[in-house]
LUMDRENZA-543194 format. One line per field, with one value per residue (C-alpha): residue number from 0; residue in three letters; x, y, z negated. Coordinates in pm, whole numbers, always signed. Each point is the difference from the previous one (the first is absolute). Layout:
k	(NUM ...)
r	(ala ...)
c1	(X ...)
c2	(Y ...)
c3	(Z ...)
END
This chain:
k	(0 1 2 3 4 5 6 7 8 9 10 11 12 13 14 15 16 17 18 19 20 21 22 23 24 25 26 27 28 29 30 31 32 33 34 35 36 37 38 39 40 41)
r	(unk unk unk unk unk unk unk unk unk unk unk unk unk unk unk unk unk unk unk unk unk unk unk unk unk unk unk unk unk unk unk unk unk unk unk unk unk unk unk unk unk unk)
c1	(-2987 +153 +77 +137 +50 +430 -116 -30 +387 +92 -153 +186 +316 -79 -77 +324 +153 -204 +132 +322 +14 -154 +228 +306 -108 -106 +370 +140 -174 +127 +315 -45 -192 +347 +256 -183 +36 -271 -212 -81 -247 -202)
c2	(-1033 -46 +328 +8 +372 +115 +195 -253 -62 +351 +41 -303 +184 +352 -216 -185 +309 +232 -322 -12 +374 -5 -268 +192 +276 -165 -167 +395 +111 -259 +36 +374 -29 -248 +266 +246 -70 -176 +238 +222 -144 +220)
c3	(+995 +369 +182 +357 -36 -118 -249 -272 +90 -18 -388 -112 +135 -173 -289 -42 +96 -268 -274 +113 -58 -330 -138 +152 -212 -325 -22 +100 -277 -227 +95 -79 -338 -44 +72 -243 -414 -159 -118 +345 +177 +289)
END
């Protein structure tokens, strides 16, 4: 599936962008749920 048209480009680049934001905040939140005692989860 061949497109001449940027766009294709451009969603790859929100993508990694959108992934590299979600695994930012997946290890933030681990590193939260860390810092708190065992039993407190949100």
């Amino acid at each position: 599936l061949q497109s001449t048209e940027p766009v294709p480009c451009y969603n790859r680049f929100q993508g990694m962008r959108a992934q590299a934001g979600l695994a930012q905040a997946v290890t933030l939140k681990r590193k939260q749920r860390q810092a708190q005692p065992q039993g407190y989860i949100k």
